[in-house]
C-alpha positions in Angstrom: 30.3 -8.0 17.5 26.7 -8.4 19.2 25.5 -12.4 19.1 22.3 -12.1 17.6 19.2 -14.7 19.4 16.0 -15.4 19.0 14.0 -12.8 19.7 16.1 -10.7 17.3 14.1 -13.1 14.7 10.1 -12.5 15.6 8.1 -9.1 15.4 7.9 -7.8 18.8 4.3 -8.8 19.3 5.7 -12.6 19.0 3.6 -14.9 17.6 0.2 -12.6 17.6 0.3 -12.6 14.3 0.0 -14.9 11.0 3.9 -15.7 10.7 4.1 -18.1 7.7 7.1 -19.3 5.6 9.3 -21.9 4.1 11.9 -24.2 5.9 14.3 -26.9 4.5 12.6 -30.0 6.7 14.8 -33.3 6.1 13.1 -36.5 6.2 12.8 -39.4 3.5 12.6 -37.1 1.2 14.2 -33.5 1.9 12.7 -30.5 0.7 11.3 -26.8 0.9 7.9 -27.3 3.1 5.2 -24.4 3.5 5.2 -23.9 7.7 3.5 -21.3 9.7 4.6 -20.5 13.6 2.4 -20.9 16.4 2.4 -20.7 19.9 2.8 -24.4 20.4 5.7 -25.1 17.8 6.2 -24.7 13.6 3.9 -27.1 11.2 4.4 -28.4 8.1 1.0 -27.5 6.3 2.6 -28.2 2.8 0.0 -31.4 2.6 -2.7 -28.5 2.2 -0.7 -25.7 0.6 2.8 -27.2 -1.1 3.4 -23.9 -2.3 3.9 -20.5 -0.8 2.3 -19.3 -3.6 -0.6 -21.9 -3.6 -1.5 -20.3 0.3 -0.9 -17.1 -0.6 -3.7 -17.6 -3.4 -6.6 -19.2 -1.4 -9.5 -17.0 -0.4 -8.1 -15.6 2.9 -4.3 -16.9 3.7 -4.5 -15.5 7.4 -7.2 -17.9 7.8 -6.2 -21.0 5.6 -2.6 -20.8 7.5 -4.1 -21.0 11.0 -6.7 -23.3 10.4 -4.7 -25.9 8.1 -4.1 -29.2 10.1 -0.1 -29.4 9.9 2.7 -31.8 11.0 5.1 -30.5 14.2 8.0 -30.0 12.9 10.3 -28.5 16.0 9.5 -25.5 18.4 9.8 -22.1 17.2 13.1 -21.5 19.2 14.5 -24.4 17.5 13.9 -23.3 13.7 15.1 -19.5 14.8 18.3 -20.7 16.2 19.3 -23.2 13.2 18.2 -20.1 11.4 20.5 -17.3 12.5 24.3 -16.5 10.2 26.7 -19.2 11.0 24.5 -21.5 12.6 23.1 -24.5 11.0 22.8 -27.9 12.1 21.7 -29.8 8.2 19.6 -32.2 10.1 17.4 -29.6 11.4 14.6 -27.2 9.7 16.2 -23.8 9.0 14.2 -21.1 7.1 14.7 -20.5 3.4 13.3 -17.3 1.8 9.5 -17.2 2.0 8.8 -16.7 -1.6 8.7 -19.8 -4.1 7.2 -19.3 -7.5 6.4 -15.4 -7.0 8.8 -13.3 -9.3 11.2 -10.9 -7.4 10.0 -7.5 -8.2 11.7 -4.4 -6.9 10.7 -0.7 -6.8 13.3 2.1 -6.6 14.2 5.8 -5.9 10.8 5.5 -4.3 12.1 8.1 -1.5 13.4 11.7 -1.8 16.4 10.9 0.5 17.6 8.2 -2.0 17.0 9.8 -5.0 19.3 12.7 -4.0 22.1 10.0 -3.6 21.3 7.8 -6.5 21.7 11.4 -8.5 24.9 11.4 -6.9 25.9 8.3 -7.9 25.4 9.1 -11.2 27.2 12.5 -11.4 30.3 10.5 -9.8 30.2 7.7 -12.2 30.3 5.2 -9.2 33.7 7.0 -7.5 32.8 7.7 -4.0 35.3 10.0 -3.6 34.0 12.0 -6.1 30.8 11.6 -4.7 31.6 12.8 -1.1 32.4 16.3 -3.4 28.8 16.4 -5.3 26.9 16.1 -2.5 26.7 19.5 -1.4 26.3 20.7 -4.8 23.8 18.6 -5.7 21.7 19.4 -2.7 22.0 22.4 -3.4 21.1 22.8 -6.6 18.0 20.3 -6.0 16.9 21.6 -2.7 15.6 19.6 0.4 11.8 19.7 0.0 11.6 16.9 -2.7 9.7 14.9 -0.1 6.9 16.7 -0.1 6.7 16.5 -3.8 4.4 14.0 -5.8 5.3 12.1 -8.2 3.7 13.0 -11.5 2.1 16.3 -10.0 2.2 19.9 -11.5 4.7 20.7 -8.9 6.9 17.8 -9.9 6.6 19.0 -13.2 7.8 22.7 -12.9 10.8 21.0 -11.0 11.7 19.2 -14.0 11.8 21.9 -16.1 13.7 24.3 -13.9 16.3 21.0 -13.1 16.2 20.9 -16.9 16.7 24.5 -17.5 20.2 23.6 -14.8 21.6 20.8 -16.7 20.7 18.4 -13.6 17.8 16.0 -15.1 18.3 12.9 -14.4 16.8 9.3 -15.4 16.7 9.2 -11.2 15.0 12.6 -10.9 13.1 10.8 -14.1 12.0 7.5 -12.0 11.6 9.5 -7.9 9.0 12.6 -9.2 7.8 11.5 -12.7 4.3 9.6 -13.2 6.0 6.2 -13.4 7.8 4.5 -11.3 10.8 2.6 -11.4 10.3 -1.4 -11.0 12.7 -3.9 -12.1 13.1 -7.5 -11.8 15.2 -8.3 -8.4 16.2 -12.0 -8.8 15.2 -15.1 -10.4 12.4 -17.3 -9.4 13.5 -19.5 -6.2 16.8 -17.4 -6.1 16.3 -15.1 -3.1 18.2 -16.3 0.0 16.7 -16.3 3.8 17.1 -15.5 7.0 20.8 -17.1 8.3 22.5 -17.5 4.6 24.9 -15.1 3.3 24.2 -12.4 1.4 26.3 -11.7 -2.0 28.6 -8.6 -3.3 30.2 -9.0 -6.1 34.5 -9.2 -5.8 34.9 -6.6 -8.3 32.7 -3.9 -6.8 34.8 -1.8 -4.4 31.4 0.9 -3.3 28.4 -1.7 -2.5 25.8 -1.1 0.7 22.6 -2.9 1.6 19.4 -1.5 0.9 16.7 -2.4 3.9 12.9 -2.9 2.3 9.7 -3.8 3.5 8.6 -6.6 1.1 4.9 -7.0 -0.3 3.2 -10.7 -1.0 0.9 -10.4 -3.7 -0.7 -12.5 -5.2 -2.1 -14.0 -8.9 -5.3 -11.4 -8.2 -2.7 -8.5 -7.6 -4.0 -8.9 -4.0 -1.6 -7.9 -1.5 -2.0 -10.3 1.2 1.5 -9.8 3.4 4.4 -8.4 4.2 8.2 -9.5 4.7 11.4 -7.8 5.1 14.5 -7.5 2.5 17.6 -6.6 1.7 17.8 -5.7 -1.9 21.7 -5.4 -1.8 22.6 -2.5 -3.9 26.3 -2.2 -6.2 26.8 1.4 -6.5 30.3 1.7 -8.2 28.5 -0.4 -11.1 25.2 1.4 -11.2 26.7 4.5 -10.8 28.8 4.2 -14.2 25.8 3.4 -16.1 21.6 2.7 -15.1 22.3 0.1 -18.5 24.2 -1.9 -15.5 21.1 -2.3 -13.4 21.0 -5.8 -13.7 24.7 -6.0 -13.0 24.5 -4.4 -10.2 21.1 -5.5 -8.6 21.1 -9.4 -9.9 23.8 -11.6 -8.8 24.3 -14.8 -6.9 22.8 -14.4 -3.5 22.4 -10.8 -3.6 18.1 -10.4 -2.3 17.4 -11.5 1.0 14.0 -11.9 2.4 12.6 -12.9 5.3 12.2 -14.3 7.7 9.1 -15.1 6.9 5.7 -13.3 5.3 3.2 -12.0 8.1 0.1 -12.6 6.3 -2.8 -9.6 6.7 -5.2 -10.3 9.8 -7.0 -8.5 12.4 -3.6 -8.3 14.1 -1.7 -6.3 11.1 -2.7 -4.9 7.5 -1.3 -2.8 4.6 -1.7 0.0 6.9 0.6 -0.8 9.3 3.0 -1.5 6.2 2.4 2.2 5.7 3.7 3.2 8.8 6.3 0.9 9.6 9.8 1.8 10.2 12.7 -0.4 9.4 15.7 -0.7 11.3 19.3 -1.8 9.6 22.6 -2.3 11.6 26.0 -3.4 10.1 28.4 -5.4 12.4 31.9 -5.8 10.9 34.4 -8.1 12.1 36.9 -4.9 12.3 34.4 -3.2 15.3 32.4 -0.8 12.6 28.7 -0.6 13.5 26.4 1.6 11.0 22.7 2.1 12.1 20.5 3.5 9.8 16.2 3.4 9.5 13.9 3.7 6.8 10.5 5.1 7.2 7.9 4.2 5.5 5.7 7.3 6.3 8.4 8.5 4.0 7.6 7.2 1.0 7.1 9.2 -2.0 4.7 6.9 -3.5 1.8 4.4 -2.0 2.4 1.0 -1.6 -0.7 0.1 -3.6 0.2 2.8 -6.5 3.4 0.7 -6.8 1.9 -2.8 -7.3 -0.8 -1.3 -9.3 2.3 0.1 -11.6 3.8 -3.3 -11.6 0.7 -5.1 -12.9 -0.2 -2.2 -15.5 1.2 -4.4 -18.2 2.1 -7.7 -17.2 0.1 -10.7 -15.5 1.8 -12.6 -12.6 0.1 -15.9 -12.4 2.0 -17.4 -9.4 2.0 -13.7 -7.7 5.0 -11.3 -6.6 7.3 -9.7 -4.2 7.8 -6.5 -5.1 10.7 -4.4 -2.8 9.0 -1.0 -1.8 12.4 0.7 -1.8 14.2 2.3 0.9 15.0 5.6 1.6 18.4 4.3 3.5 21.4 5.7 1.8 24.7 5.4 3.9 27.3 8.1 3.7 29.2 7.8 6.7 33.1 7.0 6.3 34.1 3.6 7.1 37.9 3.8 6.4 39.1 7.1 5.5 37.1 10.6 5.2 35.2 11.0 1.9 35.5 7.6 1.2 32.2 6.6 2.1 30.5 3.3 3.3 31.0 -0.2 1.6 30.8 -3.6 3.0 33.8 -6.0 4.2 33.6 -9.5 4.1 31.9 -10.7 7.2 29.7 -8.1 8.5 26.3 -9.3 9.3 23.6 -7.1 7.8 20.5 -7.4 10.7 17.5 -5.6 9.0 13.9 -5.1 11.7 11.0 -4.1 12.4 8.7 -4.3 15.0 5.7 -6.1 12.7 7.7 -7.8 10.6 10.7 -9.4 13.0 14.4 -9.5 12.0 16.2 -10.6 8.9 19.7 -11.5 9.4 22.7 -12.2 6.4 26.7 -12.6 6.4 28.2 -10.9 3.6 30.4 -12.4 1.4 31.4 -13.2 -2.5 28.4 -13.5 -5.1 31.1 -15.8 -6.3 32.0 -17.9 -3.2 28.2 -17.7 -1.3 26.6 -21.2 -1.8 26.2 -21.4 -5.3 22.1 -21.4 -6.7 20.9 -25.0 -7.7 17.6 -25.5 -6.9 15.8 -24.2 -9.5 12.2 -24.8 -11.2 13.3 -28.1 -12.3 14.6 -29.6 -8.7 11.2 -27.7 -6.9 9.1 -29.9 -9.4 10.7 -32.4 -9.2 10.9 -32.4 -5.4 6.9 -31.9 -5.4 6.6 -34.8 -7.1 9.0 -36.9 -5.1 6.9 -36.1 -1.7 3.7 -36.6 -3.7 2.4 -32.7 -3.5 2.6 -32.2 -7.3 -1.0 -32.7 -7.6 -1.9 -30.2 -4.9 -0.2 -27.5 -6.7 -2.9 -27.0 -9.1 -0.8 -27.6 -12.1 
């Protein structure tokens, strides 16, 4: 298996851009702290902005982050390497997720690619050897233009009644090229691990793969201010048998991965460049398997801004959001024997990147044996108010 380094970690323009994020910093009091990377090492500009979500709600975050007087808290190199799967040294910053008090949001079937194999999924009833013998059928029967469909169209809607008229609707068909889209809520509040930690699959699920996302930053204004890069990691024996198992399948103990950090919108990168980017994912096993895999965004089936507009139609996010764009990566290849289809083993390391948004790397293992979730709302409140930034937060 390939070490991973450093410059696996930042965007390939390095530190051109406005790289900002969170990192457990020890001290006399140890805690999450707000720090943004620059050329001459990582700061600490939680004194200003204690909260990601506090930065990511000023009047321009780009320029808050690089103007903010900060504490050094260790180079750049130093964070990245205490920051990469299996390496950690507890009495040096590592990165956490970049999100605090945003809610995990997570938008799906949002490409034609995947909606053919969450369709799949569901005619199988989450065997993937049944699936390897729908596939054919099923693209058959739906056809291979449904990327150049729009969601909620006329078009869209002469295909549902002629998939109808088949007996092949489905609540996926329902979600990918219907008027509304399919968002869900990903994880709890604080939950979402970051670059270096393990990533969870649950012991009972014997068909599971990673899902590699661009992830938006938005924030209380439904502004969307940045970008990051995760790994909504996706059970599809247990979705397949039933969408009612969504949450089941999608919501478990270190199970959504972002990171490494949020590049914030400047003159250097913007939502358009979100709309372009590609994503890259390669799985490393421990027995020699390597699956590569991208996911373009030019791809999409809908906009970016049409799905955070869909996510704030009926709800109000006063500490902001991240909201998964979906992924139209769907692995088929055989990993063991033929038909039986991709799933992970314990121990491969899931690198997801992107030339914007840098790399985002995770060890699988257990839901159940992953460092178990403790710092919650209560322990982040409490922490503020131990290192006297409770009163910055704006409570």
């Amino acid at each position: 298996m390939t070490l991973l380094d450093n410059a696996q970690i930042l965007p390939d323009d390095g530190l051109t851009g406005t790289l900002v994020g969170r990192a457990w910093v020890m001290g006399p009091v140890p805690g999450p702290a707000i720090v943004t990377l620059r050329a001459d090492g990582v700061f600490d500009i939680s004194a200003h902005y204690p909260t990601m979500s506090t930065l990511l709600d000023s009047a321009n975050p780009a320029d808050a982050a690089r103007s903010a007087s900060g504490s050094y808290l260790c180079s750049v190199d130093a964070l990245l390497a205490n920051s990469l799967p299996g390496v950690r040294d507890a009495a040096r910053p590592w990165l956490l997720a970049p999100c605090d008090l945003q809610v995990v949001k997570a938008a799906g079937v949002t490409f034609a690619a995947s909606l053919v194999e969450r369709v799949i999924e569901e005619q199988a009833r989450g065997d993937a050897a049944r699936a390897h013998a729908l596939r054919g059928q099923v693209q058959a029967l739906i056809g291979a233009d449904l990327a150049t469909i729009q969601p909620g169209s006329a078009k869209a809607m002469e295909l549902k009644a002629l998939l109808q008229q088949k007996g092949l609707w489905s609540q996926y068909l329902e979600v990918g090229i219907g008027p509304d889209a399919e968002v869900f809520t990903k994880a709890p509040v604080l939950a979402a691990v970051g670059c270096g930690d393990e990533v969870g699959i649950r012991a009972d699920s014997a068909w599971n793969n990673p899902e590699p996302e661009v992830v938006l930053a938005v924030n209380s204004r439904g502004g969307i201010v940045g970008a990051s890069l995760g790994n909504d990691v996706n059970l599809r024996d247990i979705e397949g048998r039933s969408a009612l198992l969504l949450g089941k399948a999608k919501d478990n103990n270190a199970s959504c991965a972002i990171g490494p950090f949020i590049r914030l919108f400047d003159a250097s990168f913007g939502l358009d460049d979100v709309r372009r980017e590609t994503v890259h994912l390669r799985v490393a096993g421990t027995d020699g398997f390597t699956l590569r895999g991208t996911s373009t965004m030019a791809s999409i089936s809908r906009d970016p801004a049409d799905l955070v507009a869909q996510t704030l139609s009926a709800h109000q996010y006063p500490d902001g959001f991240m909201l998964f764009l979906g992924t139209l990566f769907a692995p088929i290849e055989d990993r063991d024997q033929p038909g039986g289809g991709f799933t992970h083993k314990l121990g491969d390391v899931v690198s997801i990147q992107s030339a914007w948004l840098g790399g985002l790397h995770n060890r699988v293992t257990h839901c159940q044996t992953a460092a178990p979730w403790r710092f919650g709302l209560r322990a982040f409140i409490g922490n503020l108010a131990a290192r006297g930034l409770l009163e910055k937060v704006g409570l």
